[in-house]
DONUVEX-899223 format. One record per residue (C-alpha): x, y, z; residue in one letter. Coordinates in steps of 0.1 Angstrom, whole numbers, always signed. Each point is the difference from the previous one (the first is absolute). Example, Ala and Ser with C-alpha at 12.3 -4.5 7.8 and 13.67 -1.06 7.14 Angstrom:
BEGIN
> x_y_z_residuo
> +123_-45_+78_a
> +14_+34_-7_s
END
This chain:
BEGIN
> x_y_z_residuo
> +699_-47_+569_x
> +11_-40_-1_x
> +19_+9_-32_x
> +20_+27_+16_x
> +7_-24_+35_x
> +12_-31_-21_x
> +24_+24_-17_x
> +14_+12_+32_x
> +7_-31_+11_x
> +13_-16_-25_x
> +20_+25_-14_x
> -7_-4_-37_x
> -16_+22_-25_x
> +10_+44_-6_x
> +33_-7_+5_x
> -1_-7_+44_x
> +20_+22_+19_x
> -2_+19_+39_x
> -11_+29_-17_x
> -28_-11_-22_x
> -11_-29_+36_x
> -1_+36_+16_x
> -22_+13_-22_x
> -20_-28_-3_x
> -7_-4_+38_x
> -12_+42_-5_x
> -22_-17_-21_x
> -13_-23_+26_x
> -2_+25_+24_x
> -19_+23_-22_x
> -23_-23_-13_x
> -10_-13_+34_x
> -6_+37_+14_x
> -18_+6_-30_x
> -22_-31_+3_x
> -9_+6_+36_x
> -12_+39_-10_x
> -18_-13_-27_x
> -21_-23_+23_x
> +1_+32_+30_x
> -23_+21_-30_x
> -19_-22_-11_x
> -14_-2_+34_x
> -30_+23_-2_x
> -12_+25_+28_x
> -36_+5_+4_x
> -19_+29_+16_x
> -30_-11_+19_x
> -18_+34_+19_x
> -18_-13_+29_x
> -13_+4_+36_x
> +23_-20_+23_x
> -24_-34_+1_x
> +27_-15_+20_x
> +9_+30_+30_x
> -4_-28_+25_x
> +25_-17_-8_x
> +28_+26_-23_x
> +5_+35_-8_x
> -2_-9_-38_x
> -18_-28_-12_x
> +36_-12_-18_x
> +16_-9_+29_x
> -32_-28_+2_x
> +13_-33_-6_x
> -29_-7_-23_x
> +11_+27_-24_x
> +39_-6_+3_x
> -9_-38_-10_x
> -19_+14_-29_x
> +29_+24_-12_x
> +24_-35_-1_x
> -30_-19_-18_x
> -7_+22_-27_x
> +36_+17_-1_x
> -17_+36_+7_x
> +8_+31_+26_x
> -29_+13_+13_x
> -3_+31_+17_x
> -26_+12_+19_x
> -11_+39_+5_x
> -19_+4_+33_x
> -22_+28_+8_x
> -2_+13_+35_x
> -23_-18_+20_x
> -36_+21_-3_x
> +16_+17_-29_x
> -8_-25_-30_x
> -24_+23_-20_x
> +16_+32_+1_x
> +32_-10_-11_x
> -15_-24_-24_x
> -15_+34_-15_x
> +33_+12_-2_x
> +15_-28_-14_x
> -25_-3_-26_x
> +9_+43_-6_x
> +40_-14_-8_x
> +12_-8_-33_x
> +14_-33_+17_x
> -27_-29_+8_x
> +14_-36_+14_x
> -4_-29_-19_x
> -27_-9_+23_x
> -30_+18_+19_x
> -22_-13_+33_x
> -27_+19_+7_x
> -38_+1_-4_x
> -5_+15_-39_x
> -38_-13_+3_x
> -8_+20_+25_x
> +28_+26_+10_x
> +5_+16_-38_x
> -15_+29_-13_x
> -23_-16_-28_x
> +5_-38_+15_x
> +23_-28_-17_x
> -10_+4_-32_x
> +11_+39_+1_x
> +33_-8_+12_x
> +7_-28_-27_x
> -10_+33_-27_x
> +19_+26_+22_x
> +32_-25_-8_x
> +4_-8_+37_x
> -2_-40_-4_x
> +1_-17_-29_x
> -22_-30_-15_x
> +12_-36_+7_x
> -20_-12_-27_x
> +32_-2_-27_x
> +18_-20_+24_x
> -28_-30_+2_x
> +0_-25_+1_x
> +38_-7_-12_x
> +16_+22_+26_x
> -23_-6_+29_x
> -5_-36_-9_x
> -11_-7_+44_x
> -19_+36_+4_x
> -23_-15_-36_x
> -7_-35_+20_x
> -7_+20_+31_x
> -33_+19_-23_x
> -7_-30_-19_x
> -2_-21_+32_x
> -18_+24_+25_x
> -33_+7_-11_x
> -10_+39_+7_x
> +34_+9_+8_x
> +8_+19_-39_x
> -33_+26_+7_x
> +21_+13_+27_x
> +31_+6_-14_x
> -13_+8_-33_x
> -18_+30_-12_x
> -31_+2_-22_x
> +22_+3_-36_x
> +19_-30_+13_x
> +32_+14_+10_x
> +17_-20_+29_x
> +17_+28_+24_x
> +17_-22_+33_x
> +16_-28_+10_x
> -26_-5_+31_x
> +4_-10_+34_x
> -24_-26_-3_x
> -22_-12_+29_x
> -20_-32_-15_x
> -18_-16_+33_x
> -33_+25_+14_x
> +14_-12_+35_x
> +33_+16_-3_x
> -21_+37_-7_x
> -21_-3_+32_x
> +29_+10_+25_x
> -18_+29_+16_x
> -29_-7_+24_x
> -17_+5_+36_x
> +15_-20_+28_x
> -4_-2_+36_x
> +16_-4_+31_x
> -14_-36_+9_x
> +5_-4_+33_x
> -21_+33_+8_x
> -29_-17_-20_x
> +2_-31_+24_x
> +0_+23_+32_x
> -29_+16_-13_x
> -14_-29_-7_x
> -13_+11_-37_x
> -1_-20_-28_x
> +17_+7_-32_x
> -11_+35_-19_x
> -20_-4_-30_x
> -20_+27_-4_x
> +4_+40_+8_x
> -25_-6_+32_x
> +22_-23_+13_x
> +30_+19_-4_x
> -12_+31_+18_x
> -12_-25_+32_x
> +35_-14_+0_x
> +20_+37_-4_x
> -26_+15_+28_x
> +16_-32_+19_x
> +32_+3_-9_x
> -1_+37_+9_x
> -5_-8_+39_x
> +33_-18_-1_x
> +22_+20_+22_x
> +28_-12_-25_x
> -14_+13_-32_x
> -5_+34_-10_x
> -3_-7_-32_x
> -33_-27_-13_x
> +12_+5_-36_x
> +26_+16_-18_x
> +9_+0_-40_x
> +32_-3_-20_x
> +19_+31_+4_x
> -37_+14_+6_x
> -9_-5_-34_x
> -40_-7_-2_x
> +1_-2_-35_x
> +25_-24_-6_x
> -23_-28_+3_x
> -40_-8_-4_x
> +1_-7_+32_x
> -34_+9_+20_x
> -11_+18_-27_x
> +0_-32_-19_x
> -32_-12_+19_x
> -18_+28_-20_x
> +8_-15_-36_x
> +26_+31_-13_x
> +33_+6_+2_x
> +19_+30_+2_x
> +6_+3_-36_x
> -10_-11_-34_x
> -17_-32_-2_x
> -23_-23_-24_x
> -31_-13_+3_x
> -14_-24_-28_x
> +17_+23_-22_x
> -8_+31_+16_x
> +29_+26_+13_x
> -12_+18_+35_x
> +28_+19_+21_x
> -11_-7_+38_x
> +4_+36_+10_x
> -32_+9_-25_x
> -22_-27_+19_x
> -24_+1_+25_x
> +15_-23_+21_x
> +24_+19_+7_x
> -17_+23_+24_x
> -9_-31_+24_x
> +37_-13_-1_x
> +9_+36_+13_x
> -28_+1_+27_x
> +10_-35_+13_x
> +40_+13_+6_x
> -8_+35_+8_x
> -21_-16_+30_x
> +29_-25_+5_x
> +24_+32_+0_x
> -22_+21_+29_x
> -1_-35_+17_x
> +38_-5_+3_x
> +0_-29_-21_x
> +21_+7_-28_x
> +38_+13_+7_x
> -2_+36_+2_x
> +31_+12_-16_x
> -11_-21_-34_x
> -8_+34_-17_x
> +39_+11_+3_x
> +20_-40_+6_x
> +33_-3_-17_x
> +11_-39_-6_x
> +24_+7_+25_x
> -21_+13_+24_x
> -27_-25_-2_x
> +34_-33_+2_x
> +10_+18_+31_x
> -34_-7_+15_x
> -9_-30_-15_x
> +27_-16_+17_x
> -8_+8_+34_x
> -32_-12_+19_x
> -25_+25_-8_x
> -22_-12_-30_x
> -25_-25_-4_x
> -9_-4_-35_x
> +21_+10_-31_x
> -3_+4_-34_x
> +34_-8_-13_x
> +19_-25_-27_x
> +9_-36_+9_x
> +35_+8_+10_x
> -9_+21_+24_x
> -13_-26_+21_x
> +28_-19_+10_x
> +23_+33_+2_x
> -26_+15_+27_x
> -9_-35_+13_x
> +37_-4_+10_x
> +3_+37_+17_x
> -31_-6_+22_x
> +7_-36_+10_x
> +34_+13_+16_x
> -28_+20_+17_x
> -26_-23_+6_x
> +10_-38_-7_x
> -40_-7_-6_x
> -4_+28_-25_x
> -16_-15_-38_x
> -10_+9_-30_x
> -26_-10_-21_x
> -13_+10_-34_x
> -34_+9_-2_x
> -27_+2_-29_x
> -7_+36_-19_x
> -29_+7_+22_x
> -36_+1_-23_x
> -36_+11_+14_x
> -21_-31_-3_x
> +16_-34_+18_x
> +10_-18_-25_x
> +1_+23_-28_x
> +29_-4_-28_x
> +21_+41_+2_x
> +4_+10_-32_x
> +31_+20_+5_x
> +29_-8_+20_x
> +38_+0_-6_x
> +13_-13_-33_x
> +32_+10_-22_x
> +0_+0_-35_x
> +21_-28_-16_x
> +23_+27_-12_x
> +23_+22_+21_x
> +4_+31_-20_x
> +25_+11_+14_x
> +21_-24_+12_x
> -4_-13_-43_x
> +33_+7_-20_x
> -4_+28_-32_x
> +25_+3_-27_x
> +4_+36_-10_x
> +3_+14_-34_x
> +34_+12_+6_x
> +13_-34_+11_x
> +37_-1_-15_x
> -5_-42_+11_x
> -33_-9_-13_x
> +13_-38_-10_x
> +19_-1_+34_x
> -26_+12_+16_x
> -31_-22_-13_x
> +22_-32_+8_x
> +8_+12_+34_x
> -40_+6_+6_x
> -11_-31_-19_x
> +26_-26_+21_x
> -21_+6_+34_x
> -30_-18_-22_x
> +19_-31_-11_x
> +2_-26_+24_x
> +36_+6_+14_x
> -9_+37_+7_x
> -34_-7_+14_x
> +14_-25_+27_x
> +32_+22_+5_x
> -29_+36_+5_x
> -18_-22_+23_x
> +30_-21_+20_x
> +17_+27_+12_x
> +5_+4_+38_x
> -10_+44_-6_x
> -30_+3_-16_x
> -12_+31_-17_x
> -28_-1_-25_x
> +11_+10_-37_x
> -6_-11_-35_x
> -3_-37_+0_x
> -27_-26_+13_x
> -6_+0_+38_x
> +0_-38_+6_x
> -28_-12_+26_x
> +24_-18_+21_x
> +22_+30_+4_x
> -26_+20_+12_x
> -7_-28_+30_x
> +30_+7_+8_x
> -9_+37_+10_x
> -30_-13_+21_x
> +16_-31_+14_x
> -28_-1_+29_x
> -36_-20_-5_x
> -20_+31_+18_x
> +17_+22_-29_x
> -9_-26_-25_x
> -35_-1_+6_x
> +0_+37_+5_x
> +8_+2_-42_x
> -28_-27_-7_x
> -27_+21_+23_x
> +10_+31_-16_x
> -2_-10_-30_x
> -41_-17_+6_x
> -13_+32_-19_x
> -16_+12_-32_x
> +26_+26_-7_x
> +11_-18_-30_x
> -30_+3_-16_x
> +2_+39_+0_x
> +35_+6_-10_x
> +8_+25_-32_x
> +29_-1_-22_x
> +17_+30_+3_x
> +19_-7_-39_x
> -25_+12_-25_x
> -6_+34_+8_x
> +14_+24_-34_x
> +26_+28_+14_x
> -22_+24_-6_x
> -28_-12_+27_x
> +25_-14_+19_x
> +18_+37_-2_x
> -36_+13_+16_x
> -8_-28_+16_x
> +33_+6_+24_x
> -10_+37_+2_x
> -37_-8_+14_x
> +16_-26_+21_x
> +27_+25_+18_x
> -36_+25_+11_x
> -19_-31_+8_x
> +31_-10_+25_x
> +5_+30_+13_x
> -41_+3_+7_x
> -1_-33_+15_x
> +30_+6_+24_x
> -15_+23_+17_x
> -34_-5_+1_x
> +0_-35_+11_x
> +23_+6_+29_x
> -17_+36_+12_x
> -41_-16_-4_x
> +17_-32_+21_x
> +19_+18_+24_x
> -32_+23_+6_x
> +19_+31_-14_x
> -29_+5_-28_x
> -34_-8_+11_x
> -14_-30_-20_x
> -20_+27_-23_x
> +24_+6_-16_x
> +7_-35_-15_x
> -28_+11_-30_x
> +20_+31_-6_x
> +38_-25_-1_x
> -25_-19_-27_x
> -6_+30_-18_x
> +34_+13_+0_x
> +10_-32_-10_x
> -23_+3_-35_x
> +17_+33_-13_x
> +32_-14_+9_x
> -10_-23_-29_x
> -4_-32_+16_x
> -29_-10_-22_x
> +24_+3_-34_x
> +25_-19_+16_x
> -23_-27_+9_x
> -9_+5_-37_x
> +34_-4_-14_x
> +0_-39_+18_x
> -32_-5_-12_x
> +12_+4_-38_x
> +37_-19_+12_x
> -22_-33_+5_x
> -21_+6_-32_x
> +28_+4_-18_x
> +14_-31_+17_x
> -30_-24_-6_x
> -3_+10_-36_x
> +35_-12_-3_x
> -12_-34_+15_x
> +28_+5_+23_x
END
């Protein structure tokens, strides 16, 4: 274009006149319009299909300045398809019906997919990153290499790598859910901290007399099974666990039965919120944040959100975390609270059908380099996603000591030591696996809240046991069994 300028100017060369300057300033014009739609399409537009991670603070997770930044970094579009809120899996079944995918899927494909991860990378749903190591994903390669354990859950057993996780590396940052108390009860009472399940039911029979309180312990959107908490103290969980390399599911043990006498006697006592068999997450905020329960069983957020409400109430209302509660003073509880290091479904899947892979895998890959990992983490939203959730970010969430030490006390248990990897099961167990599962939930559901609530008299917790072995429970503790032999004679 120089060539063309000095020409104009000087007026030499093809014979200068006003009617070739004319057409030589169209030529300008024409070449600059051109230029600047040249560098409009080479501006890519990537699909990302995903629950709204960021409702609190936008309608569409584009309009979040982290993601805007991005777009200008890495000269992309990115558009993001929302599901309804409560809606995610039934329109991600019919999204996955379409003949259209986006470039990118989040969602849980280990645990929410007919046949489990490895049946949606053969169904064609989301394709291997494998081809793009390590020269495309040059940060996501150091991430594996540098984080040991991190590739077994994010690989599966033939070695494909399906996600770009949301990575969680610290144990303290996955012990956000826990038991807490309303402190200055305890003080009134004159009680000393909980530690065991005896001491809990002498401090809820207190707190029970307290004109104020009408509920001594109430549950996360009355969700019992969301934690280990109480039944914990008896060494099961609600689900499958290991023990020096043996797979049990709690619902099959023993134990069990004394967990379910201890809270159905808690239940006929008035000790346990009443309404826990049919609380909503809204239901359960809008009493949390008024003066009527004693003891939760919340995450660490919570604390400072209902801490705030009832002070407004009562200037000398505190909280303070308490230990999972175990039988014998003293005693180590071998399940508690703890996340896994991945979060499925907030992890980032490339699909198949991805008109964008190379866009796509650079997009995903920045938030693991250095300048994307402080920009995921510096942010003043924060949403969890595919990149590395820095420690000091996650403070920031819990700014207060009490909610600080709530994470380290939560955490003082043996659940890590039980913990299965979900990865290696083959799509064909996992395809039965999930069928088992759906009776074994539906089973559970109901009999654990009728035989606490005194519905069903207590014998009939043999005859939940026996339904729960021809609902197959025994094969899928089988098919876990033969996931960690598979994995140990991998050496993995």
């Amino acid at each position: 274009m120089n060539f063309i300028k000095d020409i104009l100017l000087s007026g030499r060369g093809f014979g200068y006149n006003k009617s070739m300057a004319r057409f030589f300033h169209l030529c300008l014009i024409l070449s600059f319009l051109f230029s600047c739609t040249a560098e409009k399409e080479e501006r890519t537009s990537i699909s990302w299909w995903t629950s709204n991670r960021g409702r609190k603070y936008a309608r569409n997770m584009s309009d979040l300045p982290l993601y805007q930044e991005l777009e200008e970094r890495l000269n992309l579009d990115i558009r993001f398809i929302h599901p309804p809120e409560g809606q995610h899996n039934e329109r991600l079944v019919r999204l996955l019906a379409s003949d259209s995918l986006p470039d990118i899927i989040s969602h849980d494909f280990v645990r929410n997919y007919p046949g489990g991860i490895e049946k949606a990378l053969t169904d064609g749903v989301i394709t291997p990153l494998n081809p793009f190591l390590p020269e495309q994903l040059p940060n996501l390669t150091n991430l594996i290499d540098r984080e040991t354990g991190l590739r077994e859950y994010i690989q599966t057993t033939d070695g494909s790598l399906f996600c770009f996780p949301a990575y969680i590396p610290k144990k303290r940052m996955r012990s956000y859910i826990g038991p807490y108390i309303r402190k200055d009860l305890l003080e009134i009472a004159g009680l000393p901290t909980p530690e065991t399940l005896q001491d809990w039911e002498v401090m809820l029979i207190d707190f029970r007399k307290d004109p104020r309180i009408d509920t001594p312990l109430s549950f996360y959107g009355g969700k019992i099974k969301e934690t280990n908490a109480f039944l914990g103290a008896f060494g099961i969980s609600w689900g499958f666990f290991q023990t020096d390399g043996i797979v049990y599911h709690g619902l099959l043990r023993p134990e069990l039965e004394d967990f379910i006498r201890l809270f159905r006697r808690w239940y006929s006592e008035g000790l346990i919120d009443p309404d826990f068999t049919y609380n909503n997450r809204r239901t359960y905020e809008k009493k949390a944040g008024k003066e009527t329960i004693a003891c939760f069983v919340d995450y660490v957020t919570s604390m400072e959100r209902y801490g705030n409400s009832l002070k407004d109430k009562n200037p000398e209302t505190e909280f303070q975390a308490v230990p999972y509660p175990s039988l014998i003073p003293g005693e180590r509880v071998e399940f508690g609270y703890l996340a896994e290091p991945v979060i499925y479904h907030s992890s980032a899947y490339l699909t198949e059908k991805s008109l964008h892979k190379k866009d796509s895998v650079r997009f995903l890959d920045y938030a693991y380099s250095s300048e994307g990992h402080y920009l995921h983490n510096s942010t003043a939203e924060y949403i969890s996603g595919p990149f590395v959730q820095e420690e000091a970010r996650f403070d920031q969430q819990i700014p207060h000591i009490y909610q600080k030490k709530a994470v380290e006390i939560w955490g003082n248990t043996a659940t890590e030591n039980h913990l299965l990897n979900p990865v290696a099961i083959p799509p064909d167990e996992s395809r039965k696996l999930a069928a088992i599962m759906n009776k074994v939930e539906n089973l559970s559901d109901s009999y654990i809240i009728e035989l606490i609530t005194g519905e069903r008299p207590m014998e009939d917790f043999n005859r939940f046991q026996s339904e729960l072995l021809k609902a197959g429970l025994p094969e899928a503790v089988d098919i876990y069994q033969a996931s960690m032999s598979r994995q140990d004679g991998d050496g993995k």
